[in-house]
VOGU-3710 file (C-alpha; in Angstrom, 3 decimals, decimal comma):
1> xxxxxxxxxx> 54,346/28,981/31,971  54,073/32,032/29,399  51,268/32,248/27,179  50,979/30,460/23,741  51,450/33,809/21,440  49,663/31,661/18,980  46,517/32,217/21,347  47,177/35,050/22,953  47,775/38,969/22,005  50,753/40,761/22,824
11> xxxxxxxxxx> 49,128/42,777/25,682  47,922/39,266/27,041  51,118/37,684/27,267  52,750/40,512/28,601  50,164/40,679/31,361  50,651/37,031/32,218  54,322/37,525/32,450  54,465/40,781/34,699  53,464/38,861/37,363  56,625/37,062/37,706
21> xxxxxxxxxx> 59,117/40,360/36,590  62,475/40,706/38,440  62,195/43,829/40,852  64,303/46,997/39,376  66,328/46,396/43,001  66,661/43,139/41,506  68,137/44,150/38,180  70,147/46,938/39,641  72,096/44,328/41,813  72,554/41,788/38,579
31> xxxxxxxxxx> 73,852/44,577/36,557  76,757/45,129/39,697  75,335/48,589/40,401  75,438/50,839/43,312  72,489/51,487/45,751  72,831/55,097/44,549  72,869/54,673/40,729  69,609/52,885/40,818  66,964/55,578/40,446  63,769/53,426/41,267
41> xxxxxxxxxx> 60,166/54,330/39,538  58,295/52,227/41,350  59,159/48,808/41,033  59,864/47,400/38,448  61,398/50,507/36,510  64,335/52,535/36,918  66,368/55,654/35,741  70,329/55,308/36,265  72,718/57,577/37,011  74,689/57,036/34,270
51> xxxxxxxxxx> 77,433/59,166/35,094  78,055/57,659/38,071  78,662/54,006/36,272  80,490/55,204/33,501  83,259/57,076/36,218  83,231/54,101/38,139  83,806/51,647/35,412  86,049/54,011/33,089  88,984/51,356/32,842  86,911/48,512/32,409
61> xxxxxxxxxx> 87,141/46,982/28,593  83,731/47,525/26,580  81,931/44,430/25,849  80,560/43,583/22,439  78,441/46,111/20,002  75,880/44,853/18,481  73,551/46,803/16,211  70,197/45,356/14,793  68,823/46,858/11,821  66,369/45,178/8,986
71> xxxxxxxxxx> 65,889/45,234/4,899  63,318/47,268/3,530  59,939/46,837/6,077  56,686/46,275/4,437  53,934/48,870/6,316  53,225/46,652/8,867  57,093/46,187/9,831  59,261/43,036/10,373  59,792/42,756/13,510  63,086/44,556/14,718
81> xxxxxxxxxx> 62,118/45,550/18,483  61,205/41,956/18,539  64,365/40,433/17,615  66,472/42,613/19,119  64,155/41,561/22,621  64,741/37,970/20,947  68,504/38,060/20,569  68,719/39,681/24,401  67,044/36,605/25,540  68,823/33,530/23,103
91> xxxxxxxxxx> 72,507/35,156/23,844  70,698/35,057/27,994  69,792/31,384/27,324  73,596/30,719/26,318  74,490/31,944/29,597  75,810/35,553/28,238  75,498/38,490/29,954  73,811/40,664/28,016  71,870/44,191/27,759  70,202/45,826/25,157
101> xxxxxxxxxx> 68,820/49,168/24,494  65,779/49,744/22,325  64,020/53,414/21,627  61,231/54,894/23,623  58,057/54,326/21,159  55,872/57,594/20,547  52,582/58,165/21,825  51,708/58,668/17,839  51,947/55,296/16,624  50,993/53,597/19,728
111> xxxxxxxxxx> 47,097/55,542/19,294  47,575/54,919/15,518  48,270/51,721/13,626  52,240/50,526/13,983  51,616/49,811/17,935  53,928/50,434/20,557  57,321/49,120/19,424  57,875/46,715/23,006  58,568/43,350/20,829  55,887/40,767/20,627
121> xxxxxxxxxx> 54,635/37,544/21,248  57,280/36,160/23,998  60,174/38,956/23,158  58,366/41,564/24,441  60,026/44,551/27,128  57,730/44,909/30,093  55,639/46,167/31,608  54,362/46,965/28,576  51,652/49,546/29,683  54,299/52,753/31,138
131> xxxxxxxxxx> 56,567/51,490/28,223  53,903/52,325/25,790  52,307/55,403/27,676  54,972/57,935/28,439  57,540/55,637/30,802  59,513/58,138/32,788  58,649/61,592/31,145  61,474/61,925/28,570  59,000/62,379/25,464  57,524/65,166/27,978
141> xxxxxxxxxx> 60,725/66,805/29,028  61,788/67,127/25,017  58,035/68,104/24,357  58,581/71,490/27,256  61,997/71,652/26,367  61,222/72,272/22,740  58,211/74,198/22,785  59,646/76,765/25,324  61,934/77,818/22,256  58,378/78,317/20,321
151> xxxxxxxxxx> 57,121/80,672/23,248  60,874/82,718/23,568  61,064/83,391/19,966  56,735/84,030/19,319  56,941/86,448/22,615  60,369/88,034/21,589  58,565/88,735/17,962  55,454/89,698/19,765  57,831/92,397/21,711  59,752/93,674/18,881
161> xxxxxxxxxx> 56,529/94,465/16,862  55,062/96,509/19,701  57,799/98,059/21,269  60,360/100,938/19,851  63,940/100,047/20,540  64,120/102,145/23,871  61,686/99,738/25,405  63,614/96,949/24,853  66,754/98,461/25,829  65,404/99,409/29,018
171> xxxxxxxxxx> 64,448/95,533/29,427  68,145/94,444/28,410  66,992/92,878/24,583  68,711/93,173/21,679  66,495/93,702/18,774  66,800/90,428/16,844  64,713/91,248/13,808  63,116/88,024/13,223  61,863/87,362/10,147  58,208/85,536/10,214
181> xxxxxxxxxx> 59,079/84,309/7,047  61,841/82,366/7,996  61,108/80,372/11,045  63,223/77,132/10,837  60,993/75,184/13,907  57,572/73,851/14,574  55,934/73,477/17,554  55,656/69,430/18,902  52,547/66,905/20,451  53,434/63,378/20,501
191> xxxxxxxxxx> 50,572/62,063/18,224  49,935/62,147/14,501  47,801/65,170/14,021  47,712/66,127/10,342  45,088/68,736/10,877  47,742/70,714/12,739  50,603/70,321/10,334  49,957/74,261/9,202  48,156/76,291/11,124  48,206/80,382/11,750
201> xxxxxxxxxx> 49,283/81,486/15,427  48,808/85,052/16,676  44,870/85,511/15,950  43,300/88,124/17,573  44,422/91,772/19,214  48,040/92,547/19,147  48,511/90,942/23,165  47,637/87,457/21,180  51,219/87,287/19,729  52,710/87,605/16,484
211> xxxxxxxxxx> 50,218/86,404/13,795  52,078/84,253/11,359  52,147/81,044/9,514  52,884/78,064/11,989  52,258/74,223/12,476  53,588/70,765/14,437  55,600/68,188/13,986  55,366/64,810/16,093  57,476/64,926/19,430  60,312/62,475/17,967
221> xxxxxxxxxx> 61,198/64,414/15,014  62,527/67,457/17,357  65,699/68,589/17,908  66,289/68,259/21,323  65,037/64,604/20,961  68,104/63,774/18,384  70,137/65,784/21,077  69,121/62,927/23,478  69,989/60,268/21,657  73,781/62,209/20,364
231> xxxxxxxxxx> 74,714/64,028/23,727  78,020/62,261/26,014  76,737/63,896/29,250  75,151/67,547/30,709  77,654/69,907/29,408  77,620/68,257/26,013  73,712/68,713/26,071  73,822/71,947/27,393  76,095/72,996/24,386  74,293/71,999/21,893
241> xxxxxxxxxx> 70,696/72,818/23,502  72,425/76,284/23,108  73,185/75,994/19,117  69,705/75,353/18,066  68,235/77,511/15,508  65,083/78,367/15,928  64,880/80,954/12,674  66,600/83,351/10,821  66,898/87,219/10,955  65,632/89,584/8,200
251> xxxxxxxxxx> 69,165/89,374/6,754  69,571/86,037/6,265  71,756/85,089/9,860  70,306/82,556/12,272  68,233/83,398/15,456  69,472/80,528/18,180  67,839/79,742/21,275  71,228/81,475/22,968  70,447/84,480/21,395  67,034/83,958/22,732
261> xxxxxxxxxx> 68,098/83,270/26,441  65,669/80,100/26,426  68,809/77,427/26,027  69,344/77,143/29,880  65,942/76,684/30,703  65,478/74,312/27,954  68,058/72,070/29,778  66,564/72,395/32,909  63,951/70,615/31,386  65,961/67,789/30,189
271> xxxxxxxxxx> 68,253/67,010/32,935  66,239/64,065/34,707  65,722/63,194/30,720  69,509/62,567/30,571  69,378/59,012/32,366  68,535/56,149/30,365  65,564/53,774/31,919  65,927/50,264/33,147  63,304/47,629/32,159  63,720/43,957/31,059
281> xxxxxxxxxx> 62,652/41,052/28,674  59,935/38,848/29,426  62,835/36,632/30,746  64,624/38,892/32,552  67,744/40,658/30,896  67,507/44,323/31,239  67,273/46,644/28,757  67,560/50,269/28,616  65,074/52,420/27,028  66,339/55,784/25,956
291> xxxxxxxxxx> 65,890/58,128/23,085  63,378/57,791/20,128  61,728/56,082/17,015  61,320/57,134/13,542  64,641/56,962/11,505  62,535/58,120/8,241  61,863/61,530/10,157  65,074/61,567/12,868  68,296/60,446/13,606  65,904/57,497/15,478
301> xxxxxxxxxx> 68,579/55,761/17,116  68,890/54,482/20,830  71,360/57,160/23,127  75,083/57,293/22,985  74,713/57,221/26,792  72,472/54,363/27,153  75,513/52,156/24,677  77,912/53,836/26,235  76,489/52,080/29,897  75,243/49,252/28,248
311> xxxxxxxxxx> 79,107/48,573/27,178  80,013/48,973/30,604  77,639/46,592/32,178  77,781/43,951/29,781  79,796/41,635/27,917  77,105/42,047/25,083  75,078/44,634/24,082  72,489/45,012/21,678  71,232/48,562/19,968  68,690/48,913/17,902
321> xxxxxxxxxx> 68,483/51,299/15,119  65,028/52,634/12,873  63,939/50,920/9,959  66,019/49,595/7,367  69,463/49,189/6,887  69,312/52,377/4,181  68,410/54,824/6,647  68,128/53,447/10,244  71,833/51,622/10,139  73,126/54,569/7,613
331> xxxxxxxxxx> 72,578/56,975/10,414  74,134/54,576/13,411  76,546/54,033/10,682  77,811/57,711/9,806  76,500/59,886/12,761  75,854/57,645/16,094  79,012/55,816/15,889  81,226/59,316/14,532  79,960/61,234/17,494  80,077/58,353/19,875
341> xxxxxxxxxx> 83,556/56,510/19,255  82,145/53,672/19,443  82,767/50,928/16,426  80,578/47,882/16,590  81,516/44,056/15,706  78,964/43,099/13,657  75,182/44,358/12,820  72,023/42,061/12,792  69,082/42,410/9,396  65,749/41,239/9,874
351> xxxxxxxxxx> 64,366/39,646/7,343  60,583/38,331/7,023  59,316/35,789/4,217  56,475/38,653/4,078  58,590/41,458/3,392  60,551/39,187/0,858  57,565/38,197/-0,998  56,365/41,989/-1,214  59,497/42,658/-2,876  58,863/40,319/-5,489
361> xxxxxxxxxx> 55,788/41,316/-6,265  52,955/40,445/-3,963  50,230/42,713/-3,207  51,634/45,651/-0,471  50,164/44,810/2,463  47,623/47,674/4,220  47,707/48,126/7,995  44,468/47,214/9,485  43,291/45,311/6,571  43,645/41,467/6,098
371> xxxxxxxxxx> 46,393/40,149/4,693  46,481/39,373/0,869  45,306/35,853/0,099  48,663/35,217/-1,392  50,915/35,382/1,909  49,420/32,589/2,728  50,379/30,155/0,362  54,360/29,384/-0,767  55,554/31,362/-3,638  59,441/30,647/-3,877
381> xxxxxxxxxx> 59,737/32,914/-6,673  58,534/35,870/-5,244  60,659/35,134/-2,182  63,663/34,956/-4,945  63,002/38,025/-6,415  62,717/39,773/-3,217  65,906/38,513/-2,064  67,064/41,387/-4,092  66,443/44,006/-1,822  68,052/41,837/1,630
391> xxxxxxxxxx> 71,247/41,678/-0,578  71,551/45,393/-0,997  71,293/45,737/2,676  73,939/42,663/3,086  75,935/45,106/0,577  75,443/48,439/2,623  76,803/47,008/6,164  79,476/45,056/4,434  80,367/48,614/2,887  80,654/49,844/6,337
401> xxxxxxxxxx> 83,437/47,165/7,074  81,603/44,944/9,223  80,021/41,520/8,853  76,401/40,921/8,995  73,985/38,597/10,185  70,710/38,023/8,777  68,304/36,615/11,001  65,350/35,577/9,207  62,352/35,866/11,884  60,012/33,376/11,573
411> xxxxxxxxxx> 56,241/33,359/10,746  54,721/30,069/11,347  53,148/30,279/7,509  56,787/30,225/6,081  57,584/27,211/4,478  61,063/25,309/4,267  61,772/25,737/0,898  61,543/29,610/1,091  63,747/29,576/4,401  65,997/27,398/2,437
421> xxxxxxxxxx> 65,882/30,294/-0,733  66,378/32,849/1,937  69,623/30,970/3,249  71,054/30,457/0,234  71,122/33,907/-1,622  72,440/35,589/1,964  75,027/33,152/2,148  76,431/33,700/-1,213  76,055/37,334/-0,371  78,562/36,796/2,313
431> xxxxxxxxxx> 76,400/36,758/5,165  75,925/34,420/8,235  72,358/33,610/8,330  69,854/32,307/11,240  66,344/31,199/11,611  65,079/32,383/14,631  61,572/31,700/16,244  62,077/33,696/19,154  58,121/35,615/18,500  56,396/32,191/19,400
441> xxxxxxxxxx> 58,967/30,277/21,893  61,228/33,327/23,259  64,836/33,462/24,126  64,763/29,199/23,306  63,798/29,956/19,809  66,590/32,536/19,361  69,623/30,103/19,781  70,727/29,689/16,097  70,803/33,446/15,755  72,517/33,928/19,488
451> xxxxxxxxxx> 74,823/31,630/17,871  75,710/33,129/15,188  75,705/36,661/16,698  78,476/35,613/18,954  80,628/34,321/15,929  80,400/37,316/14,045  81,685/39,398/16,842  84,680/37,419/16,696  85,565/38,173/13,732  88,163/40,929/12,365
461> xxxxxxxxxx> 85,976/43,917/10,941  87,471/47,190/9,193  84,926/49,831/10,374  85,448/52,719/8,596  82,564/55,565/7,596  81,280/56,148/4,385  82,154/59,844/4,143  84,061/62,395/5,927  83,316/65,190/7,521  85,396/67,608/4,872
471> xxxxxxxxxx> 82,947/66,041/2,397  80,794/68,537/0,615  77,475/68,366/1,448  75,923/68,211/-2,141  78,915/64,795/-2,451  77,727/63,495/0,565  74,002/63,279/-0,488  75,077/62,119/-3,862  77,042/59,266/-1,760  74,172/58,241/0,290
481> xxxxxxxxxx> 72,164/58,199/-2,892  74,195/56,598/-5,184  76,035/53,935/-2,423  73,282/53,278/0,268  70,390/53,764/-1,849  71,075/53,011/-5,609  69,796/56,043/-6,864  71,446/56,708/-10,377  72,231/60,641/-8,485  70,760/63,344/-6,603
491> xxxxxxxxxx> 68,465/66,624/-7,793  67,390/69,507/-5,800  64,221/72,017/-5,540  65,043/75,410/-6,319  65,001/75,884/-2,790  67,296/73,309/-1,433  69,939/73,951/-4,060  69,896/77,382/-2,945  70,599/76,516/0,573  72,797/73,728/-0,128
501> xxxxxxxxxx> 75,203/76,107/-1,785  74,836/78,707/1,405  75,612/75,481/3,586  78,704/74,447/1,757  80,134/78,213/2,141  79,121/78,583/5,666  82,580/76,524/7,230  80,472/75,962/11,157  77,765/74,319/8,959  79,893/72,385/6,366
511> xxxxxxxxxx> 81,459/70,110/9,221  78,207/69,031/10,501  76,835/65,563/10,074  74,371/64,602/7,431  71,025/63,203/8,262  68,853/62,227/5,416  64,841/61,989/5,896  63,205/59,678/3,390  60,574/57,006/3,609  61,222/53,610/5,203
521> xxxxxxxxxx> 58,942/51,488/2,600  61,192/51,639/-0,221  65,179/52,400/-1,497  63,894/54,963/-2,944  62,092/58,342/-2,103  58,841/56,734/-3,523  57,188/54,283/-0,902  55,713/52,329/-3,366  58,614/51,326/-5,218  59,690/47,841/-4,119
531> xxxxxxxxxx> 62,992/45,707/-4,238  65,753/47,434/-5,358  64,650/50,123/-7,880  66,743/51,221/-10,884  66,986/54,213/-13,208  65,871/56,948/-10,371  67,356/59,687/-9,290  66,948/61,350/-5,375  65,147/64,676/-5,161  65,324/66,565/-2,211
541> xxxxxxxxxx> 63,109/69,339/-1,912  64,413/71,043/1,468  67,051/71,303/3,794  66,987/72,022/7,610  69,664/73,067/10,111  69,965/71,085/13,166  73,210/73,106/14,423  72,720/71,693/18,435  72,650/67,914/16,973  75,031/68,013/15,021
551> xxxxxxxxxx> 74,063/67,550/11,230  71,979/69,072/8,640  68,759/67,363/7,474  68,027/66,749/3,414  64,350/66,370/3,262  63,372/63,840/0,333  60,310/63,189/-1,277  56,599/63,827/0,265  57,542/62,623/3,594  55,833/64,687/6,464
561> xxxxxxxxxx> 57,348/65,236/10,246  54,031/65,198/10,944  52,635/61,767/10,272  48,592/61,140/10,293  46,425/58,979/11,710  44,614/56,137/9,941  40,938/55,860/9,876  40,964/52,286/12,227  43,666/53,415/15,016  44,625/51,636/17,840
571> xxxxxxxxxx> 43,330/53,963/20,116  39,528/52,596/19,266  40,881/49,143/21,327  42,462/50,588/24,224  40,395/50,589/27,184  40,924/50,413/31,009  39,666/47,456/33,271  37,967/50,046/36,026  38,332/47,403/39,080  42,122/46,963/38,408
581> xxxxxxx> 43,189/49,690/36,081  45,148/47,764/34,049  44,941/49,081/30,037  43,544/46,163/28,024  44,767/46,334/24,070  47,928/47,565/23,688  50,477/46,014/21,189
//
């Protein structure tokens, strides 16, 4: 029998369930796959070769796209890795066959205060301990991959300093002319390290590099991890590995890791990376883990490839996308989907009576703190007024053409009435709705919204994006704003108006993709703003080029790439049982 999560942590219960996990061999032969497209890590996780499945299944009909998404989270988030395990497991129970694919969580929230993104209580993806700490390598490979561009272009500038043009010539370089000035990436660790966000590299005698202005961004903000999550197969990554630009030249023109002779060896880094990883539910279904977190900060989607396979495999399967529906689903929405092909049937928002109530005005909840007094008790009102901000999200999937579900995830402290409140605005929204206690009973408590998930992908949907690509960038932002946000507009920084206009003129950039960063606690570019905030207007104060991914990135409001790390982490209850090394405290 699993472990009451009502008396047990998540670490716990996912302990107490390894011991009965299906065997990756297991899994692989479920799933229908070949001896040699199960790429065992031990054993009870896998890589696939997913180029192998997808050839051998080319003509086979997709099965059913599901996307999971959420309203706007409160800090301590609403469970989406947990539903989506949830869902996997109810539409299981039902007698589906069914895969999902979740994002591999960061190393910085999983020492920090968020946790490790695996689910919880009995929807959890196991084993939980090489989930949480570094699976397969991926987050490694993209953390090499990247950084090797940081080494080509600080050695090349190093070079150029030093040596006269005949020098070079006689070691077959082009004199780039970098410009220190203008260097367009950070170097990457995969843990939230705000004393490193600036930093000066190149101290000491001219053989110590370059000396400039520098600094890091967390591992899942890079590049080459949104190339992951966007590339079809090897030659797609290898092409855009090759467009990256790492900075510009004295003139204005961009330096790419081509012109740097570093995109090759970046890929070789990555290859292995390209796979997607097997793992399951506590009950069983499998689930791919591939590609990374942070929507706010990234594209933080799971992999075309892993959907792609998923599709394949099963007659449902279940993505998961970052945060809310205003950034996480905007960006499955309007990039995944464009550069995939793929259209989904319906799309899945998490709702908590928590998150509801902070809407409507209860105290914000603080990570690591108790929760405010009045969670506890019932406060229909508040639960009204927060209902505000779940039917803008209703709004922005409905925009997208598709019909959503809201699945309201239960907390034992909800009462009926506010379920009842909950149901009844979403339904006059236009929205299926389902209460599902899948945290405390598993796939059995995830029936109502298995059941409803299965009706919505019946029905007719007119998928369509919210811009096109001919769009001009400044119109698309204003879009996003004004549409998926509610912002009353859109104003610029000196700075990003400057390079907004150079982006619009420039025809290679102008078809890209647009990728907004923003933070996940609120509509708006202000965390602290709750429901669904009026009379604002966006500001985005920069704009980065992410040429090999595909889209450029608007940069709005104080958010960092670079997230820090509260003063009670989670690292201060991780430990290590030294007779069985099993890691005691992760969540």
């Amino acid at each position: 029998m699993p472990l009451d999560p009502t008396k047990h942590v998540d670490w716990e219960i996912a302990e107490a369930a390894e011991a009965n996990m299906k065997t990756v061999y297991q899994l692989g032969e479920e799933l229908g796959l070949k001896k040699h497209e199960l790429l065992p890590h031990g054993h009870y996780i896998a890589k696939v070769d997913f180029k192998s499945i997808l050839n051998r299944l080319s003509k086979k009909p997709d099965g059913k796209y599901i996307n999971v998404t959420a309203i706007t989270p409160t800090p301590l988030g609403e469970g989406k890795s947990t539903t989506t395990m949830g869902l996997t497991q109810g539409l299981g129970k039902r007698g589906k066959n069914v895969i999902a694919a979740i994002r591999q969580p960061s190393g910085g929230p999983t020492m920090n205060i968020k946790g490790s993104a695996a689910g919880g209580g009995l929807s959890q993806c196991i084993p939980l301990t090489p989930f949480s700490l570094g699976l397969t390598g991926d987050i490694n490979a993209i953390m090499n991959a990247h950084n090797l561009a940081l080494v080509a272009l600080t050695s090349r500038m190093q070079h150029e300093f030093n040596y006269p043009d005949e020098r070079l010539a006689r070691k077959n370089l082009k004199r780039l002319n970098i410009d220190p000035r203008n260097v367009e990436m950070k170097w990457i660790m995969d843990f939230c390290a705000q004393a490193l966000r600036n930093i000066i590299i190149g101290i000491g005698e001219k053989t110590d590099g370059f000396m400039m202005n520098s600094g890091f961004a967390i591992a899942v903000s890079s590049e080459v991890m949104a190339i992951l999550a966007v590339s079809k197969d090897l030659k797609d990554m290898r092409d855009r590995m090759g467009r990256i630009v790492v900075a510009y030249d004295k003139s204005g023109n961009p330096v790419s890791t081509e012109d740097l002779e570093v995109a090759g060896a970046m890929t070789a880094w990555m290859v292995e990376a390209l796979n997607p990883n097997l793992m399951q539910t506590i009950e069983g279904q499998p689930v791919f883990v591939h590609a990374g977190p942070f929507a706010n900060i990234a594209i933080g989607q799971s992999s075309i490839i892993a959907d792609r396979v998923g599709l394949k495999l099963g007659d449902y399967h279940i993505t998961e996308s970052g945060f809310g529906a205003d950034i996480g689903f905007e960006k499955f929405w309007n990039l995944k989907c464009r550069f995939s092909g793929l259209k989904p049937h319906t799309s899945v928002i998490v709702t908590t009576i928590r998150a509801l109530k902070c809407h409507g005005g209860a105290p914000i909840p603080v990570p690591g703190r108790r929760m405010p007094e009045e969670y506890k008790g019932e406060n229909v009102g508040w639960v009204e007024k927060g209902c505000e901000n779940l039917i803008h999200h209703i709004e922005t999937i409905k925009r997208a053409g598709i019909n959503p579900v809201v699945c309201i995830n239960s907390f034992f402290t909800d009462t009926e009435n506010e379920i009842n409140t909950v149901r009844r605005f979403a339904e006059a929204a236009g929205a299926r709705v389902a209460l599902s206690k899948h945290w405390q009973y598993g796939g059995e408590g995830a029936l109502e919204l298995a059941d409803a998930v299965v009706d919505a992908c019946n029905d007719p949907n007119d998928f369509k994006f919210l811009y096109e690509l001919s769009t001009p960038l400044r119109q698309r932002i204003e879009m996003i704003a004004t549409e998926v946000y509610g912002a009353g507009g859109a104003e610029y920084s000196p700075e990003a108006l400057s390079k907004a206009k150079k982006m619009e003129e420039d025809p290679e950039i102008a078809k890209l993709g647009t990728c907004m960063v923003k933070t996940h606690l609120s509509l708006s570019d202000n965390p602290n703003l709750k429901g669904v905030p009026k009379g604002w207007k966006l500001f985005v104060r920069d704009i980065l080029t992410y040429k090999g991914a595909g889209f450029v990135v608007p940069v709005a409001g104080a958010i960092k790439l670079m997230p820090g790390t509260a003063s009670d982490p989670a690292y201060r209850r991780i430990d290590v049982d030294v007779e069985t090394g099993k890691v005691r405290g992760l969540f």
